[in-house]
ChimeraX commands (.cxc) that place a marker at each C-alpha (Angstrom):
marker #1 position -9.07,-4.87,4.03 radius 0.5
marker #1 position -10.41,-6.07,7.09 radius 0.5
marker #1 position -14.25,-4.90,7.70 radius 0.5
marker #1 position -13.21,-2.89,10.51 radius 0.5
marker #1 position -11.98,-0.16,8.19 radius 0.5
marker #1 position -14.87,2.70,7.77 radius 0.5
marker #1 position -16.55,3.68,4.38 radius 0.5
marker #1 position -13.92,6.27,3.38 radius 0.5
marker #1 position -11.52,3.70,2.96 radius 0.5
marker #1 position -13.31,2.99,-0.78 radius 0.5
marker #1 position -12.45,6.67,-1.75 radius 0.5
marker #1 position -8.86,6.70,-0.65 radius 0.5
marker #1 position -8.63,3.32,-2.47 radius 0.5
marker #1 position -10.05,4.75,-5.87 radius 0.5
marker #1 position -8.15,8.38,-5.30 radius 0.5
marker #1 position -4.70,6.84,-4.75 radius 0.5
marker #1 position -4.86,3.91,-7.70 radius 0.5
marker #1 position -2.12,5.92,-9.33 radius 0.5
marker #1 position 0.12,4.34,-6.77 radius 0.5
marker #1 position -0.66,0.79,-7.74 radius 0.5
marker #1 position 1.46,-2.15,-7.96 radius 0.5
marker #1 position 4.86,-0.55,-8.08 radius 0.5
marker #1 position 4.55,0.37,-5.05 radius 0.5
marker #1 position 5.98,-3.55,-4.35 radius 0.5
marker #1 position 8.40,-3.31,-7.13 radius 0.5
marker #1 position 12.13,-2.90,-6.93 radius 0.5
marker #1 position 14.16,-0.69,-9.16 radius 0.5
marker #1 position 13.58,-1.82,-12.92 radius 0.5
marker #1 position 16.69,-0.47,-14.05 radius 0.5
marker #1 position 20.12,1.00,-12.77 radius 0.5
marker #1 position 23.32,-0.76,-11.01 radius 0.5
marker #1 position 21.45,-4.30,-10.62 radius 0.5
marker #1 position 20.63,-4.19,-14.50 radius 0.5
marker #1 position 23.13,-7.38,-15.62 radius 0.5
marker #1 position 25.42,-5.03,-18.31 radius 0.5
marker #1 position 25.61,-6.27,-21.78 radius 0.5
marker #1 position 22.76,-9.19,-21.62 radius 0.5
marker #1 position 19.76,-9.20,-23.96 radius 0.5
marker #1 position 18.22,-11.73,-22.56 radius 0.5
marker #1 position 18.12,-10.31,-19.11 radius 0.5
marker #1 position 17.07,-7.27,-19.95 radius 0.5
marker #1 position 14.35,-8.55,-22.10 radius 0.5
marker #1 position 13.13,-11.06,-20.09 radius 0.5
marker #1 position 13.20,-8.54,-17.02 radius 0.5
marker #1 position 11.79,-5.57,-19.29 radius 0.5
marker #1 position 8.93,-8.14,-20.33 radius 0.5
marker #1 position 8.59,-9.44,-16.34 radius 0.5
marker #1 position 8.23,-5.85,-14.87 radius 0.5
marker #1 position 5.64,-4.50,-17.89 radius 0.5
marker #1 position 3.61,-8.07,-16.91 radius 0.5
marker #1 position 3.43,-7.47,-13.83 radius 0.5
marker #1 position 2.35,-3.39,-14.70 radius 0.5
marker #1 position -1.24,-5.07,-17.04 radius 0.5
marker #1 position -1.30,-8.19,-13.91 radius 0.5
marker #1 position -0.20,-11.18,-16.70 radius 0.5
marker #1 position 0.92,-12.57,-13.46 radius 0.5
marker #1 position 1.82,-15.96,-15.08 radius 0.5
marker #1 position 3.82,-14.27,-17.81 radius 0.5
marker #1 position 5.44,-12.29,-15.49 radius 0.5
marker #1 position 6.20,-15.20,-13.22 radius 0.5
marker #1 position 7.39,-17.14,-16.47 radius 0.5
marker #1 position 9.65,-14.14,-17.75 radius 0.5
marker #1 position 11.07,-12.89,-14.18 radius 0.5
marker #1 position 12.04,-17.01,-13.65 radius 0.5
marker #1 position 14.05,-16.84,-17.40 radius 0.5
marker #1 position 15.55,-13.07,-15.96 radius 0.5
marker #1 position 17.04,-15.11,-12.99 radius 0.5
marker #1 position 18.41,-18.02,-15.00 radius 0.5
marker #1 position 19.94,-15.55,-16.89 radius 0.5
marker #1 position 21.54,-13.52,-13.61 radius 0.5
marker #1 position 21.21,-14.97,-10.14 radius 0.5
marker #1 position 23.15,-12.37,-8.69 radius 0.5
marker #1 position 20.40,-9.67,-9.43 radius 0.5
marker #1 position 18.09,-8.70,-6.33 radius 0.5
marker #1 position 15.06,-6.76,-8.29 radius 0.5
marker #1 position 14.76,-9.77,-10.57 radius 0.5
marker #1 position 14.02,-12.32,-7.20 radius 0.5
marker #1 position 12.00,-9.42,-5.68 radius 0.5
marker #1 position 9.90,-9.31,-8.90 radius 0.5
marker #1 position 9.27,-12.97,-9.79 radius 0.5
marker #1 position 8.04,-13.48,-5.71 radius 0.5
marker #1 position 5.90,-10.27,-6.30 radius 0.5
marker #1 position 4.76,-12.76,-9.12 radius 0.5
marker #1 position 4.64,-16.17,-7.39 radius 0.5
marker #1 position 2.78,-14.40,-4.40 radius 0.5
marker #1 position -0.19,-13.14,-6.46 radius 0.5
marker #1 position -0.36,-16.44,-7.85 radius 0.5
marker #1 position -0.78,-17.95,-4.42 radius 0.5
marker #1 position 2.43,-19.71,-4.40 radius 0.5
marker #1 position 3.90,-18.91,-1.03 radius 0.5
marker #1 position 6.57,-21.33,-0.53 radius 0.5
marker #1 position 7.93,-20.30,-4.27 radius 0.5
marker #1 position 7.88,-16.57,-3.34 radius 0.5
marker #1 position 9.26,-17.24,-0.03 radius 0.5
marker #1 position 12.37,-18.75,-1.61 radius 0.5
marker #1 position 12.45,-16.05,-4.17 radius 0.5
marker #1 position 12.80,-13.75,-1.55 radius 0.5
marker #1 position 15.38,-15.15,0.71 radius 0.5
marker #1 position 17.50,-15.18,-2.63 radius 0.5
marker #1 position 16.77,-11.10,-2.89 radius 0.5
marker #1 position 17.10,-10.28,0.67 radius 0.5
marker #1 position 20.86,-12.41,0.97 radius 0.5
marker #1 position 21.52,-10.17,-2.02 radius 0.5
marker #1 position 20.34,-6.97,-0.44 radius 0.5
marker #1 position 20.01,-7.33,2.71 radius 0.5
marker #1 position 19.12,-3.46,3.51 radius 0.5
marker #1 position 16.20,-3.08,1.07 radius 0.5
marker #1 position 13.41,-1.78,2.53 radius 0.5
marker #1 position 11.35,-3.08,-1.00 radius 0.5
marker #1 position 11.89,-6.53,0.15 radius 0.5
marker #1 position 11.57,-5.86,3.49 radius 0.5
marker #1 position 7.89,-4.89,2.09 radius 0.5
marker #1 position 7.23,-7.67,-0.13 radius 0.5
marker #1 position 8.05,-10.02,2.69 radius 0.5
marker #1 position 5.75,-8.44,4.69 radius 0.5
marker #1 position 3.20,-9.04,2.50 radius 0.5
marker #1 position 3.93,-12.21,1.93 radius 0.5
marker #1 position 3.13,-12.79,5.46 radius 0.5
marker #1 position 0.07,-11.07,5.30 radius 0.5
marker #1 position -0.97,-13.69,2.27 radius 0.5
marker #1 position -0.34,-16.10,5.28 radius 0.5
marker #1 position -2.46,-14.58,7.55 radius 0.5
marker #1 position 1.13,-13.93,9.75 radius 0.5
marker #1 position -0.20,-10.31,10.45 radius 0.5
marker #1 position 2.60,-10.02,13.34 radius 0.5
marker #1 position 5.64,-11.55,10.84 radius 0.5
marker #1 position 4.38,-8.40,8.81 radius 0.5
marker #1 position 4.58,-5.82,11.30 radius 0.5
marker #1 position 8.18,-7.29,12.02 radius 0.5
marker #1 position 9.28,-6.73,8.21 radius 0.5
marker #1 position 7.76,-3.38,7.93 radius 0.5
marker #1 position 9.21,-2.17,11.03 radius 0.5
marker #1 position 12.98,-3.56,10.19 radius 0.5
marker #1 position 12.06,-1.67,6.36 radius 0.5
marker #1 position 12.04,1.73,8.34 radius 0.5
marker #1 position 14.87,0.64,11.08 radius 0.5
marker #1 position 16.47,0.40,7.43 radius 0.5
marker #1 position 15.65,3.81,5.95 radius 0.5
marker #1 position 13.49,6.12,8.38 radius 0.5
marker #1 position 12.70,8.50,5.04 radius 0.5
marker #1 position 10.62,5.25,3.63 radius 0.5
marker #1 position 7.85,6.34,3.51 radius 0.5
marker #1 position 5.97,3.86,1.71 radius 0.5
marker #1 position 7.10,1.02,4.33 radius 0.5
marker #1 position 6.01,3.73,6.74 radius 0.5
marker #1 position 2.47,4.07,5.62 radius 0.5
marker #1 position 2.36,-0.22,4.85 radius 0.5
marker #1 position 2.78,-0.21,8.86 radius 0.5
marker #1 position 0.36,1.91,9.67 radius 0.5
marker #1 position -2.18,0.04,7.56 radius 0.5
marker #1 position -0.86,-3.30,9.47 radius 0.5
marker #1 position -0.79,-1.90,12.64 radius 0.5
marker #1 position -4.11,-0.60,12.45 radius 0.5
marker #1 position -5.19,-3.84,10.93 radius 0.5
marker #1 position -4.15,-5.89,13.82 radius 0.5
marker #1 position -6.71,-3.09,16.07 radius 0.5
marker #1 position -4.54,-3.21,18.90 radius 0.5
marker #1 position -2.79,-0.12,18.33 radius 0.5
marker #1 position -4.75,2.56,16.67 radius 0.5
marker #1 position -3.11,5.54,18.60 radius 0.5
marker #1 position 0.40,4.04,17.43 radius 0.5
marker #1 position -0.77,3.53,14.32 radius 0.5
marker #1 position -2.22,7.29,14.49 radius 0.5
marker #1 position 0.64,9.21,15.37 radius 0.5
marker #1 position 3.02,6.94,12.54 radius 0.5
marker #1 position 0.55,8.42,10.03 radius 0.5
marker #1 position 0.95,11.82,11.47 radius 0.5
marker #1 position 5.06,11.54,10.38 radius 0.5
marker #1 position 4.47,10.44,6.91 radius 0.5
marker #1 position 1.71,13.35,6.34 radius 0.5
marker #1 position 4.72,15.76,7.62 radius 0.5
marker #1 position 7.21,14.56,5.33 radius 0.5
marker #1 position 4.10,14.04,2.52 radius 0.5
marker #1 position 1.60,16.55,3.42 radius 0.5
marker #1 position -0.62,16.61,0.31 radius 0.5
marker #1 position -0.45,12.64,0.01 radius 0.5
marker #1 position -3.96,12.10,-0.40 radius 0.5
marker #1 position -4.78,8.47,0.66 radius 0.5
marker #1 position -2.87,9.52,3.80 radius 0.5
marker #1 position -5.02,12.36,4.32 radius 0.5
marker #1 position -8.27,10.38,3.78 radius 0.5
marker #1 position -7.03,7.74,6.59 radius 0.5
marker #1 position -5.78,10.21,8.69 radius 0.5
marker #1 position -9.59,11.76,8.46 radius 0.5
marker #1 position -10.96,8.60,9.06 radius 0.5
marker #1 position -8.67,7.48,12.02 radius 0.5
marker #1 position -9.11,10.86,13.94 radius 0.5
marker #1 position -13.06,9.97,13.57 radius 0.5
marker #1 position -12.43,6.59,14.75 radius 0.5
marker #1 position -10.73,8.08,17.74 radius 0.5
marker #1 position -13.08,10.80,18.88 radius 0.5
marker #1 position -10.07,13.43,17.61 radius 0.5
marker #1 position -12.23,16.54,16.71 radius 0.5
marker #1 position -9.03,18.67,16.17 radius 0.5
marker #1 position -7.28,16.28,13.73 radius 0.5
marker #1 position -10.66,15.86,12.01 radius 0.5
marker #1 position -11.03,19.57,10.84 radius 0.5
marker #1 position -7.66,19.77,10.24 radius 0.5
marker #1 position -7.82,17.28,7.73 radius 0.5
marker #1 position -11.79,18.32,6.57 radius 0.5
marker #1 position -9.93,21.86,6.08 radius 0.5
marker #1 position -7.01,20.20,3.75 radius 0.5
marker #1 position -9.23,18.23,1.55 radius 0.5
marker #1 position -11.78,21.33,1.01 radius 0.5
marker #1 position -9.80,22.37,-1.95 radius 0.5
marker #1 position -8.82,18.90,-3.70 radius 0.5
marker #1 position -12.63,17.79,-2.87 radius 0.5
marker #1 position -14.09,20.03,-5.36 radius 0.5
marker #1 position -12.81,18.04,-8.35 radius 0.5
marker #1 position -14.25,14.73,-6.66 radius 0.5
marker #1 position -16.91,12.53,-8.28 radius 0.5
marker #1 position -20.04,13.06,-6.78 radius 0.5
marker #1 position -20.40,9.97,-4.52 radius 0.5
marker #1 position -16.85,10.41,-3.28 radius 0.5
marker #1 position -18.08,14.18,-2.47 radius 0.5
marker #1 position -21.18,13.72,-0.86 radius 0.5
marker #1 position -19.17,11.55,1.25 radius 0.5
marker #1 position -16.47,14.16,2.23 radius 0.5
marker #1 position -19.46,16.86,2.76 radius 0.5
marker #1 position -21.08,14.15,5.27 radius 0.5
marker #1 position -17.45,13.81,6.94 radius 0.5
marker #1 position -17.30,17.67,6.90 radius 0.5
marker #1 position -20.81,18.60,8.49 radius 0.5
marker #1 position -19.39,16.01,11.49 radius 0.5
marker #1 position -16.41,17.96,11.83 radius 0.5
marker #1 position -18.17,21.18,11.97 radius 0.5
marker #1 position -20.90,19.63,14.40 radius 0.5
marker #1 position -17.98,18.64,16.95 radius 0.5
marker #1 position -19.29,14.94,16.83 radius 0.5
marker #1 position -16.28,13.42,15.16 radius 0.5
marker #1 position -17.05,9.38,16.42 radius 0.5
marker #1 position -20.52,10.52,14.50 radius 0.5
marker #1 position -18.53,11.11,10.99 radius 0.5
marker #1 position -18.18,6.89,10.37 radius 0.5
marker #1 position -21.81,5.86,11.73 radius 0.5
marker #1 position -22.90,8.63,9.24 radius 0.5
marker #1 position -21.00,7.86,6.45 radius 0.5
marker #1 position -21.50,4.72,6.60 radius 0.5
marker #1 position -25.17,4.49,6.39 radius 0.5
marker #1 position -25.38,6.96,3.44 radius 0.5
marker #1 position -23.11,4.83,1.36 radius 0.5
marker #1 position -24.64,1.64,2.22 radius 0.5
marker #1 position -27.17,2.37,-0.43 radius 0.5
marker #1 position -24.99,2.47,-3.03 radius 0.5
marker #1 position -22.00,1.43,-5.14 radius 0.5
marker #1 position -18.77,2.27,-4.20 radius 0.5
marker #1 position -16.43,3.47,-6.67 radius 0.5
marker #1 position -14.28,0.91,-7.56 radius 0.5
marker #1 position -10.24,1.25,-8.97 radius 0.5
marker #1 position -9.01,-0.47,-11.78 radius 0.5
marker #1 position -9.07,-3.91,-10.94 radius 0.5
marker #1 position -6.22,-4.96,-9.48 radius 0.5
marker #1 position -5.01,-8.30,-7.45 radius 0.5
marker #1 position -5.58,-8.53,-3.31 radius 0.5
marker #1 position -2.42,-6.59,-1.96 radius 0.5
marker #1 position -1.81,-3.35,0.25 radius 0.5
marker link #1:1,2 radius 0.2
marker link #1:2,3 radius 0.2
marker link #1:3,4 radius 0.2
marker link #1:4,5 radius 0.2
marker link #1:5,6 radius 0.2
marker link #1:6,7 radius 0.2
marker link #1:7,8 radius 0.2
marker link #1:8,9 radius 0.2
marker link #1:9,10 radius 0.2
marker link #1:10,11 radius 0.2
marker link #1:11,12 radius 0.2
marker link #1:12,13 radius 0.2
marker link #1:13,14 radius 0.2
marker link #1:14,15 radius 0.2
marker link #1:15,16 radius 0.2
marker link #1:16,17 radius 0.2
marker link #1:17,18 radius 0.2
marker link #1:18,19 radius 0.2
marker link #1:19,20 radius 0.2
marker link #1:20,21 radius 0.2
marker link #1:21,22 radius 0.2
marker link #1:22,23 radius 0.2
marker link #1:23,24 radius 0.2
marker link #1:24,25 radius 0.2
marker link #1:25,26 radius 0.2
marker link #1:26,27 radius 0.2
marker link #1:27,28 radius 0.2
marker link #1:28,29 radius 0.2
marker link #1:29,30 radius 0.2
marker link #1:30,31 radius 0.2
marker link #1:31,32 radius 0.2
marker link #1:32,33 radius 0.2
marker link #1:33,34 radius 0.2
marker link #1:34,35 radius 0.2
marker link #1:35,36 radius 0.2
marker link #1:36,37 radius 0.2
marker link #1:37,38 radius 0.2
marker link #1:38,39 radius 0.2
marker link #1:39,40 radius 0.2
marker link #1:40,41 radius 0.2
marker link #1:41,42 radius 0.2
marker link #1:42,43 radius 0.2
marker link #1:43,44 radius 0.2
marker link #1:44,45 radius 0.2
marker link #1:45,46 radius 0.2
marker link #1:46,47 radius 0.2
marker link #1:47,48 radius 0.2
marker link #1:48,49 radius 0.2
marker link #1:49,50 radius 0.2
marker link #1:50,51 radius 0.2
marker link #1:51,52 radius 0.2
marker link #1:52,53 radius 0.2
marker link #1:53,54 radius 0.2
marker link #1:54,55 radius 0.2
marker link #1:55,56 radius 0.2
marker link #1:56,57 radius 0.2
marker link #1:57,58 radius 0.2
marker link #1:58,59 radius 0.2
marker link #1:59,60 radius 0.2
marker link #1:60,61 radius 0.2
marker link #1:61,62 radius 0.2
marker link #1:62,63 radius 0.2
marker link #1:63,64 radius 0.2
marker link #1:64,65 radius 0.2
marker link #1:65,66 radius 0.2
marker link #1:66,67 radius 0.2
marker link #1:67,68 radius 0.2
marker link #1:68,69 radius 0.2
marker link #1:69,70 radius 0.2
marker link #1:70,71 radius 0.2
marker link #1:71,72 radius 0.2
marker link #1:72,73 radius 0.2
marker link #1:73,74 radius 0.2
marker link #1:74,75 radius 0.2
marker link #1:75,76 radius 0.2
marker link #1:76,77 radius 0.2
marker link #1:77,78 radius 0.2
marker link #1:78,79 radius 0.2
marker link #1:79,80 radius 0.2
marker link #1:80,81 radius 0.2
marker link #1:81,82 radius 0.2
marker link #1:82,83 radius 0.2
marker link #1:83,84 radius 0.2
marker link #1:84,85 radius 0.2
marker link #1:85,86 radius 0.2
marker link #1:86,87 radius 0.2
marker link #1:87,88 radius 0.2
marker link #1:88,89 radius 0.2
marker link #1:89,90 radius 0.2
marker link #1:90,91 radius 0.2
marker link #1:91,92 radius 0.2
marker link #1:92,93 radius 0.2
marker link #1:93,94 radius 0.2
marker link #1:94,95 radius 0.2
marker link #1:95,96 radius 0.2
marker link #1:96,97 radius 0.2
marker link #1:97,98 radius 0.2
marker link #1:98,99 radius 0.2
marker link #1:99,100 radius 0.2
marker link #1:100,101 radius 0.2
marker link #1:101,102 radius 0.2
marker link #1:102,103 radius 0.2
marker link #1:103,104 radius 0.2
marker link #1:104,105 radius 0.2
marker link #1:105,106 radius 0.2
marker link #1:106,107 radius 0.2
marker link #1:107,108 radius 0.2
marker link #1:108,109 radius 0.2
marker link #1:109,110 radius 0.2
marker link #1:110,111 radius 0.2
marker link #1:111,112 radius 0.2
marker link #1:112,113 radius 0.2
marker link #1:113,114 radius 0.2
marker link #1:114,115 radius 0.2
marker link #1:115,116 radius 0.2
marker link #1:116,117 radius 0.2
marker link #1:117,118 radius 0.2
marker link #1:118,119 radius 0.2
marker link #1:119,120 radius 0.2
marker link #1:120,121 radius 0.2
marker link #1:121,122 radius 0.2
marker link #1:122,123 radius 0.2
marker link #1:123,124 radius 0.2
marker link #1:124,125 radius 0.2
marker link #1:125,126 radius 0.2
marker link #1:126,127 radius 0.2
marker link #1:127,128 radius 0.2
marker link #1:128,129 radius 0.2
marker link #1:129,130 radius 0.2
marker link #1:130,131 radius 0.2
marker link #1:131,132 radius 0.2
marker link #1:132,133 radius 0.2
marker link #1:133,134 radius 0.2
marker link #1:134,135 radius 0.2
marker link #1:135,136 radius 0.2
marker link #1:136,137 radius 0.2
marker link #1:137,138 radius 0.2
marker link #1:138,139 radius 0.2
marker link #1:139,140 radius 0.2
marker link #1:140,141 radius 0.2
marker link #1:141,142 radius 0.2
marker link #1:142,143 radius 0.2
marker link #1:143,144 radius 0.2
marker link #1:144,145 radius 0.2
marker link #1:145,146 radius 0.2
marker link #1:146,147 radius 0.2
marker link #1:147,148 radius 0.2
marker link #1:148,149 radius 0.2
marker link #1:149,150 radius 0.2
marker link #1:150,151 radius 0.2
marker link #1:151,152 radius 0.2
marker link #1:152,153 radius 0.2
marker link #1:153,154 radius 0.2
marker link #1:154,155 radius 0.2
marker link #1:155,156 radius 0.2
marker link #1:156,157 radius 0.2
marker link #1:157,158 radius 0.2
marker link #1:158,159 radius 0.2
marker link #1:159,160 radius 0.2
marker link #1:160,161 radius 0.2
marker link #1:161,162 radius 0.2
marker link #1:162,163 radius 0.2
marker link #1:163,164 radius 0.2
marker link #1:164,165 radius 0.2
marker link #1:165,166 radius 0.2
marker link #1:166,167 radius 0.2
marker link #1:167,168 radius 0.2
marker link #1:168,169 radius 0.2
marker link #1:169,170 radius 0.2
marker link #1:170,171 radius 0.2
marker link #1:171,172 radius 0.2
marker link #1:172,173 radius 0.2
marker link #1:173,174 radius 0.2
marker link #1:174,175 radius 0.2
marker link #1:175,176 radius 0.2
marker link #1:176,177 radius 0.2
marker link #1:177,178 radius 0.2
marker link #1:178,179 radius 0.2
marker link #1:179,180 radius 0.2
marker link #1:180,181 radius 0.2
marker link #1:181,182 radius 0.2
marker link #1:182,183 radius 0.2
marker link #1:183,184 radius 0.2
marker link #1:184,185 radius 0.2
marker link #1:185,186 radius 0.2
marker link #1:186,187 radius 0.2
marker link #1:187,188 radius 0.2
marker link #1:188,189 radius 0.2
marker link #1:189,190 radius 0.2
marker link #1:190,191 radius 0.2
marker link #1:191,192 radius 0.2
marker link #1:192,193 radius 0.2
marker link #1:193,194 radius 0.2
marker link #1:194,195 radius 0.2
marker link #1:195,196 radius 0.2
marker link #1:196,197 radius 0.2
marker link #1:197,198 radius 0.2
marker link #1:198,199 radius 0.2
marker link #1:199,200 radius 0.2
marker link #1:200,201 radius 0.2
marker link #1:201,202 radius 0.2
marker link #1:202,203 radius 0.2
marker link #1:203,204 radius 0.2
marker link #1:204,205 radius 0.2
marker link #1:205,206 radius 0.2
marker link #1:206,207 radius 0.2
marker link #1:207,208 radius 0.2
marker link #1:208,209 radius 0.2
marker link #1:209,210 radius 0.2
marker link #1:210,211 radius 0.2
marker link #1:211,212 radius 0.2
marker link #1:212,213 radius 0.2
marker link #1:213,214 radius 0.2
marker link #1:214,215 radius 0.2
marker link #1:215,216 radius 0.2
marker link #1:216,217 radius 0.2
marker link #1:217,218 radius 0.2
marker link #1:218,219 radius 0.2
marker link #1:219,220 radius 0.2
marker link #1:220,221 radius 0.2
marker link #1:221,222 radius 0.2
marker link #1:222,223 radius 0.2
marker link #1:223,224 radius 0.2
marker link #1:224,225 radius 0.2
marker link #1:225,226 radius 0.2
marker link #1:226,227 radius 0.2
marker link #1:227,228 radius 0.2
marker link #1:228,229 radius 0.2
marker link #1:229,230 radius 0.2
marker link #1:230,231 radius 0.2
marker link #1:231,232 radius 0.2
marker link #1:232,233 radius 0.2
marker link #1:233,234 radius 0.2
marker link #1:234,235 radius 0.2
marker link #1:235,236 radius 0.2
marker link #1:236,237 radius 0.2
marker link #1:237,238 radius 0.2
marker link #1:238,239 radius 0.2
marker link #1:239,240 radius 0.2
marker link #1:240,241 radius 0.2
marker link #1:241,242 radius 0.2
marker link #1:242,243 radius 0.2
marker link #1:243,244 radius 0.2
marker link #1:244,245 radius 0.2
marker link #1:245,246 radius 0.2
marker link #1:246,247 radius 0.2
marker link #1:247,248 radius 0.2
marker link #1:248,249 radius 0.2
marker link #1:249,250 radius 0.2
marker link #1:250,251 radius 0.2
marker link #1:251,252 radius 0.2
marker link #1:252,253 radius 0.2
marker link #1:253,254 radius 0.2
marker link #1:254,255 radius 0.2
marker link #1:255,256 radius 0.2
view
C-alpha cells in the first residue's frame, strides 16, 4: 500500500483478513483435479494447505512435484507461481504462469495473479492491463473488479474511475465490508459528502461490534459526515491515529 492511502485503510485491512490469500488461488479441486493420481492430489492437497499457513517454500516444493506429476493442470501452475512470486522469484512465476494461462486462457484467477506479478515488478500499468482483461473475461468477477480499483487508485490518476468501479461491486456486494470502508474513505478523499453518509449510515450497525480503536475511528469519520466537511474526515483521522498502533491482521506476505 502506497502512503497515499488514508488511515482507514488499516481497519478495512484487519476487518476483511477473512479474505486472505485465496483470494489468488485457483480452484483446489473439481474438473482440473488429475483423476486417479495420489501423488497429484497429495502433492497439490499439501501445496494449497502450504500456501493457506505461508510455508511458501514447501508449497513451492510440493506445487513443483504436483506439476511433474500433471502438466496439463492449470490450478497447479497458478499455485506454484502464487508460490514462486512470494518468494521473489519473478522470472520462475512468470513461466509458471504462461504454462496456466495457455491452459486456461479465460481465467480471470490468472488473469489476477499475473497482475500481481506485475505489481511485484513495480509494472503498475501491466497490472491494470491483466485486471481489466480478468473482467473483459467475466464482468460478475468481482474480486478482479475490486483488485482494479485498488490499482487504479494506486496509480492516483484516476480516482473518480476508480470511484464509480467500486460503486458496481458494492451493488452486486452491498454488505462487503472492506468495500464499504474504501468506498468511505474514497468519497472523503473526493469531497463526496453524499456518498460519505451513505456509507457512515451502512457501517452504523456493523460498527458497534468494532474494537475500540477501529471505532473511535469510524465515530471520527462519522462526526465529518454529519459536519458536511467530508475532505476533513482523512486530515482528522489521521492525526488521531497517529498516536497509536494500528491493528494489525494476521501476518501475512506483501500482496493485494
Amino acid at each position: 500500500m502506497t502512503g497515499r492511502r488514508s488511515w482507514i485503510v488499516a481497519g478495512a485491512v484487519a476487518l476483511a483478513v477473512a479474505a486472505g490469500v485465496a483470494a489468488w488461488l485457483l480452484s483446489r479441486r473439481g474438473a482440473d483435479m488429475a483423476p486417479g493420481s495420489p501423488r497429484y492430489e497429495d502433492a497439490f492437497s499439501t501445496g494449497v494447505a502450504a500456501l493457506d499457513t505461508d510455508a511458501t517454500a514447501i508449497a513451492r516444493d510440493a506445487l513443483t512435484r504436483a506439476v511433474e506429476v500433471a502438466p496439463e493442470e492449470p490450478s497447479a501452475w497458478a499455485n506454484l507461481a502464487l508460490a514462486q512470486i512470494r518468494l521473489g522469484d519473478f522470472d520462475a512465476a512468470s513461466a509458471s504462469l504462461e504454462r496456466a494461462h495457455a491452459l486456461a486462457p479465460g481465467s480471470g484467477a490468472v488473469d489476477r495473479l499475473l497482475a500481481l506479478l506485475e505489481q511485484r515488478r513495480g509494472d503498475f500499468d501491466a497490472a491494470v492491463e491483466h485486471l481489466n482483461r480478468a473482467v473483459e473475461h467475466d464482468p460478475k468477477d468481482l474480486r478482479s473488479r475490486y483488485a482494479l480499483v485498488q490499482e487504479l487508485e494506486r496509480r492516483g490518476d484516476d480516482d473518480v474511475e476508480a470511484f464509480r468501479m467500486l460503486a458496481a461491486v458494492l451493488e452486486a456486494a452491498p454488505e462487503n465490508l472492506a468495500a464499504l470502508l474504501d468506498r468511505a474513505r474514497m468519497a472523503a478523499k473526493l469531497g463526496d459528502a453524499e456518498a460519505l453518509a451513505d456509507v457512515v449510515r451502512s457501517l452504523a450497525g456493523p460498527s458497534a461490534a468494532w474494537p475500540s480503536r477501529i471505532r473511535e475511528q469510524y465515530e471520527a469519520l462519522a462526526k465529518a459526515a454529519a459536519d458536511g466537511d467530508p475532505r476533513a474526515a482523512t486530515t482528522r483521522s489521521t492525526s488521531s491515529s497517529a498516536c497509536r498502533t494500528r491493528p494489525r491482521p494476521r501476518p501475512r506476505p506483501t500482496a493485494r
